[in-house]
N, CA, C and O atoms as a Tinker XYZ file with bonds, in Angstrom:
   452  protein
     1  N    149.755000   64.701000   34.056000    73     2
     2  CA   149.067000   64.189000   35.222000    64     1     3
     3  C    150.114000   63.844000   36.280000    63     2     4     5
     4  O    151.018000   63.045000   36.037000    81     3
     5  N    149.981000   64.443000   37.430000    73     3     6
     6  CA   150.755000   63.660000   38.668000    64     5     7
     7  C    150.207000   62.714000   39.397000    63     6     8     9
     8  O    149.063000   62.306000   39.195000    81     7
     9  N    150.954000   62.295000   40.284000    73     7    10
    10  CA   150.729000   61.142000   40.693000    64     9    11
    11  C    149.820000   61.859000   41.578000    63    10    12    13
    12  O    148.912000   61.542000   40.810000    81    11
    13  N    149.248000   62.494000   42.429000    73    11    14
    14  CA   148.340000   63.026000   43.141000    64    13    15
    15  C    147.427000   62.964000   41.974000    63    14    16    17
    16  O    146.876000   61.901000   42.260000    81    15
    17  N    146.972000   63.269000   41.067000    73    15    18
    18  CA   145.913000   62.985000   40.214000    64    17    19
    19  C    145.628000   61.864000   39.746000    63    18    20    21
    20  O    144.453000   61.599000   39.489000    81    19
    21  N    146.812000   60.798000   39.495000    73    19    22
    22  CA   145.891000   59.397000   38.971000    64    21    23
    23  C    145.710000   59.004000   40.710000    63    22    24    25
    24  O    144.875000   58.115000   40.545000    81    23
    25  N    145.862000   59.038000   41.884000    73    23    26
    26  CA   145.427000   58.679000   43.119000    64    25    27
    27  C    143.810000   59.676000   42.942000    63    26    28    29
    28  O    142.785000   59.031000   42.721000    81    27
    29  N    143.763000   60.561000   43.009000    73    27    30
    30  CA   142.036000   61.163000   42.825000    64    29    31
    31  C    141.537000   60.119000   41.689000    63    30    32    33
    32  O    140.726000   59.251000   42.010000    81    31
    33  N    142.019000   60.205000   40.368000    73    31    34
    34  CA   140.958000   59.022000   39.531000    64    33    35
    35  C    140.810000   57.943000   39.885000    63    34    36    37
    36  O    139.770000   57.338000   39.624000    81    35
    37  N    141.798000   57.401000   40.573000    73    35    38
    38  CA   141.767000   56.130000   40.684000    64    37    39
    39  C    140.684000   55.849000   41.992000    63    38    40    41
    40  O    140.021000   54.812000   41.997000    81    39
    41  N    140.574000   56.729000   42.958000    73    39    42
    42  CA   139.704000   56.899000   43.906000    64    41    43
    43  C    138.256000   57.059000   43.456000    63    42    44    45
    44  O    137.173000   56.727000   43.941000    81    43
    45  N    138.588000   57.602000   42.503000    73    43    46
    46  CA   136.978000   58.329000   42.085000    64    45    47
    47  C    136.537000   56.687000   41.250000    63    46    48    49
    48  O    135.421000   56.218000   41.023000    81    47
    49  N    137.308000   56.374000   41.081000    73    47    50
    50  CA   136.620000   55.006000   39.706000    64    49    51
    51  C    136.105000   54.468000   40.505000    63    50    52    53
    52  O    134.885000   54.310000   40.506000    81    51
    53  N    137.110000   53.910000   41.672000    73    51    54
    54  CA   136.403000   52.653000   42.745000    64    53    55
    55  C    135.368000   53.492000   43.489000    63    54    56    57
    56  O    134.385000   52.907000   43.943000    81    55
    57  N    135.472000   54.540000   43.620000    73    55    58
    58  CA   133.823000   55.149000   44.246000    64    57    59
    59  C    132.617000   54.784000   43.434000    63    58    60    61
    60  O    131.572000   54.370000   43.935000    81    59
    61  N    132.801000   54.943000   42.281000    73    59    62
    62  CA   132.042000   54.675000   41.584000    64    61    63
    63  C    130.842000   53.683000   41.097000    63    62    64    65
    64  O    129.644000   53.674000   40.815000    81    63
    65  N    132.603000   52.419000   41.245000    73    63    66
    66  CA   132.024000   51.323000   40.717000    64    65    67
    67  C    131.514000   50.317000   42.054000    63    66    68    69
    68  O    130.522000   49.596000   42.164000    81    67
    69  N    132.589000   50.592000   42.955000    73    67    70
    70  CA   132.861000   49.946000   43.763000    64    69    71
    71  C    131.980000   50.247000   45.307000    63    70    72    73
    72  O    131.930000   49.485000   46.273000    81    71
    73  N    131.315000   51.641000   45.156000    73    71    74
    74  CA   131.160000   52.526000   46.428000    64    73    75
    75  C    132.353000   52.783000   47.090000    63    74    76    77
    76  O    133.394000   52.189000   46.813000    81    75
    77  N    132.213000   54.059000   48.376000    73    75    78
    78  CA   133.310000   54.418000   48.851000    64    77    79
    79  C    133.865000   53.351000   49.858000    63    78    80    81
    80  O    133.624000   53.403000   51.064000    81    79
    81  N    134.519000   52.517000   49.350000    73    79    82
    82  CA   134.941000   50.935000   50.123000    64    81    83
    83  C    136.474000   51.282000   50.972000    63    82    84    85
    84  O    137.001000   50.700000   51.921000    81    83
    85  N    137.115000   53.079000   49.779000    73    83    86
    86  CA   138.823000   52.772000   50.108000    64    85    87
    87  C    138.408000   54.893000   49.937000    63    86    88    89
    88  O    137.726000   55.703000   49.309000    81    87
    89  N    139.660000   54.747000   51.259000    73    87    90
    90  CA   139.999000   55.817000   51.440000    64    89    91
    91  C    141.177000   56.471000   49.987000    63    90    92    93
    92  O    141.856000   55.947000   49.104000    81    91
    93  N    140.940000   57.525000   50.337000    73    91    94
    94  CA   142.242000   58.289000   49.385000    64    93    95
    95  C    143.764000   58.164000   49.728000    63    94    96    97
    96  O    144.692000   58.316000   48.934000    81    95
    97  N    143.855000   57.835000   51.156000    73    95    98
    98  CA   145.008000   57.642000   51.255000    64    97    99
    99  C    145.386000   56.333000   51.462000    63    98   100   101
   100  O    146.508000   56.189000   51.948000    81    99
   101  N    144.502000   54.965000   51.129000    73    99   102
   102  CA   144.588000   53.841000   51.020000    64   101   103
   103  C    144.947000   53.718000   49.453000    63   102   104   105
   104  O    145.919000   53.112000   49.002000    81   103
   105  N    144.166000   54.273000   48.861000    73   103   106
   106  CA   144.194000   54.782000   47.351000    64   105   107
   107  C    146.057000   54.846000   46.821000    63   106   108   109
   108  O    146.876000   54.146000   46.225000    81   107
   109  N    145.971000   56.066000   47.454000    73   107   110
   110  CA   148.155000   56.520000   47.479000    64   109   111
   111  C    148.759000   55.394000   47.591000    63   110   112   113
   112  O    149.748000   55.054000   46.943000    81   111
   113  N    148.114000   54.672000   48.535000    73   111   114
   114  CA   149.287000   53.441000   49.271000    64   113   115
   115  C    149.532000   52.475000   47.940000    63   114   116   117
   116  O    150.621000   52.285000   47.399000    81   115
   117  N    147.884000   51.749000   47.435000    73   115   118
   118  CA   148.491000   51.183000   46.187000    64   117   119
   119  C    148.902000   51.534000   45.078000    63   118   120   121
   120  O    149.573000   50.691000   44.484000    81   119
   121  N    148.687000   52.769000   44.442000    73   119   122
   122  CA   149.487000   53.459000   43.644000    64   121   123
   123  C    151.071000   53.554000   43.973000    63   122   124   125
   124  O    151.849000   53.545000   43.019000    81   123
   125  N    151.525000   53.636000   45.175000    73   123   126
   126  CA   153.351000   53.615000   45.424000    64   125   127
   127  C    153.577000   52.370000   45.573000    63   126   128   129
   128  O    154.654000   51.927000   45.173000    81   127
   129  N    152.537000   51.435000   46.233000    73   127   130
   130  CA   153.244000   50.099000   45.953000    64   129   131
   131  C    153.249000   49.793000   44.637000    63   130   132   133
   132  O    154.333000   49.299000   44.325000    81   131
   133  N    152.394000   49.891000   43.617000    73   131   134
   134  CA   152.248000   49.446000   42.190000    64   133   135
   135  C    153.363000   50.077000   41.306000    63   134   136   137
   136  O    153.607000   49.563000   40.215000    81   135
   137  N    154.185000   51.390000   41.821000    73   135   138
   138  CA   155.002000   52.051000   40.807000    64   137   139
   139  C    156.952000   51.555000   42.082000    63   138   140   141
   140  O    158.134000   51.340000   41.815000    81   139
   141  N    156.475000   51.591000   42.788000    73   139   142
   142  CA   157.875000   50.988000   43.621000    64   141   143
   143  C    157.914000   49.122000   43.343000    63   142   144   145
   144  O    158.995000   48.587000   43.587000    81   143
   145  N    156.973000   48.385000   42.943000    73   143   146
   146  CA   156.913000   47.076000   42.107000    64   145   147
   147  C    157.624000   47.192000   40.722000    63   146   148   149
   148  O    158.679000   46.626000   40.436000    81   147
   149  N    156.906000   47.994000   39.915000    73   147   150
   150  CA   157.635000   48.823000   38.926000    64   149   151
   151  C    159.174000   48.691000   38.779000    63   150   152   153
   152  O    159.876000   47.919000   38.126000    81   151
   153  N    159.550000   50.100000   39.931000    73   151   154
   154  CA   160.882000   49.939000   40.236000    64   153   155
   155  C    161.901000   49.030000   40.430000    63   154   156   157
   156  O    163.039000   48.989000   39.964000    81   155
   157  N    161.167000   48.134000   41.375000    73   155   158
   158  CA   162.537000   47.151000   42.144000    64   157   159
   159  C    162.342000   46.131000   40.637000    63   158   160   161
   160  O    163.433000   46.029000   40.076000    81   159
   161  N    161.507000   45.576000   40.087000    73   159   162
   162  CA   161.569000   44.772000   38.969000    64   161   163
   163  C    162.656000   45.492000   38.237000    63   162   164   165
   164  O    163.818000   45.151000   38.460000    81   163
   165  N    162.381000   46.535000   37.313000    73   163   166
   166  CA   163.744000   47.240000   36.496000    64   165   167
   167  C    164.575000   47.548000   37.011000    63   166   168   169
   168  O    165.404000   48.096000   36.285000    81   167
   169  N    164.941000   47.447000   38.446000    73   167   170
   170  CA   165.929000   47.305000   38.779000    64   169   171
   171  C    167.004000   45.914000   38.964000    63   170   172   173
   172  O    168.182000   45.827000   38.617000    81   171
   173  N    166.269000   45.051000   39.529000    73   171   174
   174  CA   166.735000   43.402000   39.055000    64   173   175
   175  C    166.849000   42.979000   37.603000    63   174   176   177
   176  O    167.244000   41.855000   37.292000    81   175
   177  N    166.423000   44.089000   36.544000    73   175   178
   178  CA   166.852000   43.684000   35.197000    64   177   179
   179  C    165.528000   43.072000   35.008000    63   178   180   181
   180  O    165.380000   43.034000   33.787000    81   179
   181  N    164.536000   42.596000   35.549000    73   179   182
   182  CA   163.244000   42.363000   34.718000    64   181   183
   183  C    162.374000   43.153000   34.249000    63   182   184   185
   184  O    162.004000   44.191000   34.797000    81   183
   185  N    161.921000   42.648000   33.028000    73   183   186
   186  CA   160.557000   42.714000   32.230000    64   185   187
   187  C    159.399000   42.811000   32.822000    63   186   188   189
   188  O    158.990000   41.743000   33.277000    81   187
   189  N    158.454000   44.091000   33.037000    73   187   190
   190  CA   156.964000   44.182000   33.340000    64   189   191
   191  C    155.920000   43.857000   32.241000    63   190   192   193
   192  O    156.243000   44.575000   31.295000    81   191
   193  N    154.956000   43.216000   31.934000    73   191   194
   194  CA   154.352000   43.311000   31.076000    64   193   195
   195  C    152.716000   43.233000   31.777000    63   194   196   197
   196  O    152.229000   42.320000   32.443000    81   195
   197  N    152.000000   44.750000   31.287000    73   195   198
   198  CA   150.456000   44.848000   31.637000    64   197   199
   199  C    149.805000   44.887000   30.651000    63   198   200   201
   200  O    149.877000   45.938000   30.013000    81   199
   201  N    148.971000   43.855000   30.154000    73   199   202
   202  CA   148.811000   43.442000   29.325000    64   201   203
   203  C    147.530000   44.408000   29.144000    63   202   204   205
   204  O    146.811000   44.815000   30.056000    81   203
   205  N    147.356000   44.783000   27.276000    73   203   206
   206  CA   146.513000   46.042000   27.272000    64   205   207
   207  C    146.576000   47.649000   27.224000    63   206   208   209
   208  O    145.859000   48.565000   26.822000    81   207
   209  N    148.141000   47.452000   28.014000    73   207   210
   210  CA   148.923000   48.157000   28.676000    64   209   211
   211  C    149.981000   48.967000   27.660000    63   210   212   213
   212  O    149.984000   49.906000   26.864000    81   211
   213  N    150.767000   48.085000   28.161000    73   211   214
   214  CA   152.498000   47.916000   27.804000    64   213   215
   215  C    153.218000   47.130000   28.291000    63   214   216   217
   216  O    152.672000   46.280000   28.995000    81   215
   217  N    155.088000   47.057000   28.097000    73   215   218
   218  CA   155.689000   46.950000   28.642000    64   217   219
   219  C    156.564000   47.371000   28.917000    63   218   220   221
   220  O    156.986000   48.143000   28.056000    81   219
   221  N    157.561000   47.228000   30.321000    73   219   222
   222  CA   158.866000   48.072000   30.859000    64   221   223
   223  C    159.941000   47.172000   30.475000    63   222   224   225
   224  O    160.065000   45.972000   30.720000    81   223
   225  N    160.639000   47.906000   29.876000    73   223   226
   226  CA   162.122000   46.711000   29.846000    64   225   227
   227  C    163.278000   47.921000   29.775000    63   226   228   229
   228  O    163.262000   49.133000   29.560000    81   227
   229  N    164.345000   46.855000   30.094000    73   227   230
   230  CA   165.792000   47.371000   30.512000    64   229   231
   231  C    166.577000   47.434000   28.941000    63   230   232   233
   232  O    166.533000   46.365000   28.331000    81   231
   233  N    166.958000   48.053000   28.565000    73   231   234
   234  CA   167.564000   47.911000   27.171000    64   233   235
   235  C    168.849000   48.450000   27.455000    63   234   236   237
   236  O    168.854000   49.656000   27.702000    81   235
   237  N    169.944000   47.853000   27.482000    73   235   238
   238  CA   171.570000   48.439000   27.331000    64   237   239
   239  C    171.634000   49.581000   26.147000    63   238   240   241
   240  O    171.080000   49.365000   25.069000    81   239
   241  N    172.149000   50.478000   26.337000    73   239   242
   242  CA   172.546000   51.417000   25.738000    64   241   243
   243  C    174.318000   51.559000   25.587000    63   242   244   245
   244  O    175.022000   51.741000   26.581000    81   243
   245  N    174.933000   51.432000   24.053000    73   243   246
   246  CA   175.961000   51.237000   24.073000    64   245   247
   247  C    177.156000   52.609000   23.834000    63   246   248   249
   248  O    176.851000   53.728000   23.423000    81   247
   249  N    178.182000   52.265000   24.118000    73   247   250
   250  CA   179.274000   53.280000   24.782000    64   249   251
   251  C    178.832000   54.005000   23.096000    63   250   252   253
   252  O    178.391000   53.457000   22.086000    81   251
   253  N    179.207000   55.512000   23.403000    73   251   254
   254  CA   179.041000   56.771000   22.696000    64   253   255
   255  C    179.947000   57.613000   22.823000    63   254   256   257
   256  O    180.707000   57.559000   23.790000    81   255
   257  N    180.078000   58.804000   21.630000    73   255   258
   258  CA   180.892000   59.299000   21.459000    64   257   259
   259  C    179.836000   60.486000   21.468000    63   258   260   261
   260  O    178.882000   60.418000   20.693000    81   259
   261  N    179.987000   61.644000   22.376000    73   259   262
   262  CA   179.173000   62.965000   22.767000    64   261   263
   263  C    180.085000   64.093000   22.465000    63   262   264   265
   264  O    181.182000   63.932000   21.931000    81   263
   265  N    179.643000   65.132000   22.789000    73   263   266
   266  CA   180.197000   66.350000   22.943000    64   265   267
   267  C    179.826000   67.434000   24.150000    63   266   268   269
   268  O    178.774000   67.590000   24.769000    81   267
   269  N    180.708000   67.910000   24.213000    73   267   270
   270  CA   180.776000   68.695000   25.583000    64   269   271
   271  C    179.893000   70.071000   24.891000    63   270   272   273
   272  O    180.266000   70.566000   23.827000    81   271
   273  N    178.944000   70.484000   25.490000    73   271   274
   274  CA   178.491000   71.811000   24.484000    64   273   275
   275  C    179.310000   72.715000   25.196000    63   274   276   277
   276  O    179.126000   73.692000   24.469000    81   275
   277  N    180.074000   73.119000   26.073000    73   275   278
   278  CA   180.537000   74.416000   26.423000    64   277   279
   279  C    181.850000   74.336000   25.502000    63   278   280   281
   280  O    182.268000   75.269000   24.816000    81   279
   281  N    182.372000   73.190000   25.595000    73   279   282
   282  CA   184.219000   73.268000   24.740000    64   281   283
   283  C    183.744000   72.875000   23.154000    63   282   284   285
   284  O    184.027000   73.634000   22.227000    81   283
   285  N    183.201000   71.961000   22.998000    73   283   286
   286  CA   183.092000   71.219000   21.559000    64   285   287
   287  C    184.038000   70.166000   21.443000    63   286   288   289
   288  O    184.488000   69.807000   20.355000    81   287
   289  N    184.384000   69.607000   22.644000    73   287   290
   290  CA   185.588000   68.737000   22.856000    64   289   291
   291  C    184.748000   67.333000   23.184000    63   290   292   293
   292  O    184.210000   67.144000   24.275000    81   291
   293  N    184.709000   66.266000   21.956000    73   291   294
   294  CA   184.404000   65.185000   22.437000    64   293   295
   295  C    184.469000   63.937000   23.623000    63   294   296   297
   296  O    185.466000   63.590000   24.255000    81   295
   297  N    183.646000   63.607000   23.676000    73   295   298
   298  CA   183.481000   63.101000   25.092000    64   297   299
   299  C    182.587000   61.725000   25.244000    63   298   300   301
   300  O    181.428000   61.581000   24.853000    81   299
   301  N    183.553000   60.582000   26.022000    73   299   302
   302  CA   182.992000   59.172000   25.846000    64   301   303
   303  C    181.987000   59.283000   26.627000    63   302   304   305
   304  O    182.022000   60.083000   27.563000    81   303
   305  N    180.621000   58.290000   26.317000    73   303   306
   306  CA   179.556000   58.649000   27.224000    64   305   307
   307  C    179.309000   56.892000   27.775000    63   306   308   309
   308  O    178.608000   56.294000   26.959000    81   307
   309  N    179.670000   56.170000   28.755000    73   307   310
   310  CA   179.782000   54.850000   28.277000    64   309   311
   311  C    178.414000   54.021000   28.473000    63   310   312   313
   312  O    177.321000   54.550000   28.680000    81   311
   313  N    178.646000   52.662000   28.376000    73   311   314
   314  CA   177.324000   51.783000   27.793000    64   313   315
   315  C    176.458000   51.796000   29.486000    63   314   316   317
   316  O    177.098000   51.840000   30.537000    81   315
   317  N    175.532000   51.766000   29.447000    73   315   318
   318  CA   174.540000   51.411000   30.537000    64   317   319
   319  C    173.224000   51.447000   30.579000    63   318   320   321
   320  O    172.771000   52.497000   30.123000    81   319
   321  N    172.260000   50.517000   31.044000    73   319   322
   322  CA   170.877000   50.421000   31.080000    64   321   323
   323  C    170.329000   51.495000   31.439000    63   322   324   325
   324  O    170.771000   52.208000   32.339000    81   323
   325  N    168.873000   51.829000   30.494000    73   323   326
   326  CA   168.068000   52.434000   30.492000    64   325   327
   327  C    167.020000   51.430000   30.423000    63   326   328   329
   328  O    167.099000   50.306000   29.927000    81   327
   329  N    165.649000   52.197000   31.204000    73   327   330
   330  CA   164.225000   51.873000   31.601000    64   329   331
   331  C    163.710000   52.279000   30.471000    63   330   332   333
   332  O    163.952000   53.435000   30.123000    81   331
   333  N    162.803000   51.348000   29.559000    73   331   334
   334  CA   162.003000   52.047000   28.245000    64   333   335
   335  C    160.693000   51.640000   28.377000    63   334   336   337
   336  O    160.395000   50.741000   29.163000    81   335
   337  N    159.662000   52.357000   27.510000    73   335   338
   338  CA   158.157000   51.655000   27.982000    64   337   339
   339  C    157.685000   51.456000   26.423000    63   338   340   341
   340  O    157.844000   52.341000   25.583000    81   339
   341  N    157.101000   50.218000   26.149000    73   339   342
   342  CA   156.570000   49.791000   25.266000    64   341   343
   343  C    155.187000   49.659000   24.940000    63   342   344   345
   344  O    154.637000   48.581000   25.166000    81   343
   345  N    154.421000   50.798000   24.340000    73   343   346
   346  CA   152.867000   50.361000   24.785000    64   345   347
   347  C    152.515000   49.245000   23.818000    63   346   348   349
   348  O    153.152000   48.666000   22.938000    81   347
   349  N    150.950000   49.119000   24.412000    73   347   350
   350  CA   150.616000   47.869000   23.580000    64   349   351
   351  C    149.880000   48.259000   22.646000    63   350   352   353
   352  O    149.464000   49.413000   22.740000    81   351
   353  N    149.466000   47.421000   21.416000    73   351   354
   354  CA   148.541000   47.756000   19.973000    64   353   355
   355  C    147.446000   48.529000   20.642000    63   354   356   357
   356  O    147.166000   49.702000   20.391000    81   355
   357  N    146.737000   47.605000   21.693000    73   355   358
   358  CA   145.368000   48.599000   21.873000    64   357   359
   359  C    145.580000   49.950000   22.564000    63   358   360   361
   360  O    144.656000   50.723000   22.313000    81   359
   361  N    146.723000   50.564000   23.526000    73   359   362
   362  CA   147.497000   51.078000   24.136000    64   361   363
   363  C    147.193000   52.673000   22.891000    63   362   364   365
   364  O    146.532000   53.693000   22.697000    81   363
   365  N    148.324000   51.759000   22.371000    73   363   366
   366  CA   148.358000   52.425000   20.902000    64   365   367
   367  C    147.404000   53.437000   20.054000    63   366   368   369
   368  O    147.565000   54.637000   19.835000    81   367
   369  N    146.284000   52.500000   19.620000    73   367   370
   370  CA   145.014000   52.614000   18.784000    64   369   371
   371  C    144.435000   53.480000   19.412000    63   370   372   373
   372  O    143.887000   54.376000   18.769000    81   371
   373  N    144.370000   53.484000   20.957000    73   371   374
   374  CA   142.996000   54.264000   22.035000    64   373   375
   375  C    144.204000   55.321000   21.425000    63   374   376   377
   376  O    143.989000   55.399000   20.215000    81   375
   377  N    145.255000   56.068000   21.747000    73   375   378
   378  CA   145.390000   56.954000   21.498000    64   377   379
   379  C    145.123000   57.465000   20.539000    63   378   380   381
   380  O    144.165000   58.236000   20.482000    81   379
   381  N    145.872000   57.197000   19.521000    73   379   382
   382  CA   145.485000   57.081000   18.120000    64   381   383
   383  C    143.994000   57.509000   17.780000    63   382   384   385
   384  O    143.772000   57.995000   16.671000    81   383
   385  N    142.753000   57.310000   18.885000    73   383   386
   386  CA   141.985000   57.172000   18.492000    64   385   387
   387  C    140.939000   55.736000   17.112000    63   386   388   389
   388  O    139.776000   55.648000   16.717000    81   387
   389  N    142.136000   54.987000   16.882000    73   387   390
   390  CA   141.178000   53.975000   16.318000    64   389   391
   391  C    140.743000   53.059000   17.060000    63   390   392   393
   392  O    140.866000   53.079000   18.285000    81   391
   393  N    139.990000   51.831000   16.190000    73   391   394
   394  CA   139.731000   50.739000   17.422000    64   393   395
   395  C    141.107000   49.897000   16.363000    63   394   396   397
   396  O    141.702000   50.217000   15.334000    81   395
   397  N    141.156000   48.548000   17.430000    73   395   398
   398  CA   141.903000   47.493000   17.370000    64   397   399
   399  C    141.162000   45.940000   16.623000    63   398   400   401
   400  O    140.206000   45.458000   17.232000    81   399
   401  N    141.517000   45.425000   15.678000    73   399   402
   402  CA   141.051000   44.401000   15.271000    64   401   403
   403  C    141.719000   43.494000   16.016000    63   402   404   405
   404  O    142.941000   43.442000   16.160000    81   403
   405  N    140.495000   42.417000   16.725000    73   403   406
   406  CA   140.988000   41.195000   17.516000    64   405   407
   407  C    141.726000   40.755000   16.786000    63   406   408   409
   408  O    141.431000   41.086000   15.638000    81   407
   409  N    142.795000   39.998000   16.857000    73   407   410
   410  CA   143.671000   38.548000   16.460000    64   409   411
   411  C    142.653000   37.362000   16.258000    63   410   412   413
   412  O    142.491000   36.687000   15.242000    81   411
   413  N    141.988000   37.270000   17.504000    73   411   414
   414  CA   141.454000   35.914000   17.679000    64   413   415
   415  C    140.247000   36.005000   16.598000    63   414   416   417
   416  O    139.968000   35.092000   15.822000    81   415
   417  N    139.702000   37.017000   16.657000    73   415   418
   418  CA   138.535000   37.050000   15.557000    64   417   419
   419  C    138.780000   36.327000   13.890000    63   418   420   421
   420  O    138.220000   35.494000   13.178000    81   419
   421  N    140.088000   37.321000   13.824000    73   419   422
   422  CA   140.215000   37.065000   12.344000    64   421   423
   423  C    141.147000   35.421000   12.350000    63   422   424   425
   424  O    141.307000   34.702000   11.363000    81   423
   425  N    141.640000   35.159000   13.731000    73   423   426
   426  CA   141.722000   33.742000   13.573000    64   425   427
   427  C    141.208000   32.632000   13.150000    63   426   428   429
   428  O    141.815000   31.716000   12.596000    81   427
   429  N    139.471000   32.721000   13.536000    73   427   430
   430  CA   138.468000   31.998000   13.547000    64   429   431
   431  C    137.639000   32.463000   12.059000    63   430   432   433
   432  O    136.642000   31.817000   11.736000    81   431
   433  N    137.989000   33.300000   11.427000    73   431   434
   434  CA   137.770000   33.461000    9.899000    64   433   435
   435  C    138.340000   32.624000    9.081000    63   434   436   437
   436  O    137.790000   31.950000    8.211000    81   435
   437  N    139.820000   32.680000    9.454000    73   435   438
   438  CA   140.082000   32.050000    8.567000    64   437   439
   439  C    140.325000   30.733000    8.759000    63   438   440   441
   440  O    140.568000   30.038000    7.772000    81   439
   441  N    140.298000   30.078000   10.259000    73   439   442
   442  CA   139.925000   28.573000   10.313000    64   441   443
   443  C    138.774000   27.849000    9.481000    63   442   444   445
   444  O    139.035000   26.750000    8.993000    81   443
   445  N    137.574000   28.387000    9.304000    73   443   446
   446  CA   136.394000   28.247000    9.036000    64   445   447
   447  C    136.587000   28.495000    7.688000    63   446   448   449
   448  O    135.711000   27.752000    7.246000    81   447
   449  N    137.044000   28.947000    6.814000    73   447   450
   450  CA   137.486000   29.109000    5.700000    64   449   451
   451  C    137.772000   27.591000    5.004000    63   450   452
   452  O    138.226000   27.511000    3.862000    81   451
């Protein structure tokens, strides 16, 4: 999916639910603000968390020892942050196709217990 396509779904949902309240290219606008938010956060080194979702975090990646594929002559690769995405259980499951057992449910089981 490109980003020109979650801007059509995302248009089409709020048509939907919402009536046609927002243009398509009002649509774009919060989709680049929502993924340039994204950005400048992992870039200051913070943590996103959308809950349901996932999360974005910065994880250091430490100095390495590579290889050059044209020579076969090893080669230091050194330590530096990478952007990783963490989905969440339900995130997860929808793919997966299962459902998700609440927490809170089976909390209240076994309080009552």
């Amino acid at each position: 999916m490109t980003k020109a396509d979650l801007v059509e779904r995302v248009t089409a949902q709020i048509s939907r639910t919402a009536g046609p309240m927002i243009s398509k290219k009002d649509c774009a606008r919060v989709v680049d603000s929502f993924l340039d938010a994204i950005k400048e956060a992992l870039q200051e080194q913070k943590n996103i968390e959308v809950r349901g979702f996932g999360t974005f975090k910065i994880r250091q990646r430490k100095t390495r020892m590579a290889r050059n594929p044209r020579t076969g002559s090893p080669v230091e690769v050194s330590a530096r942050p990478v952007p990783v995405f963490k989905p969440s259980k339900e995130l997860r499951a929808m793919v997966a196709g299962m459902e998700v057992e609440d927490d809170e449910q089976e909390d209240e089981e076994y309080s009552e217990a």
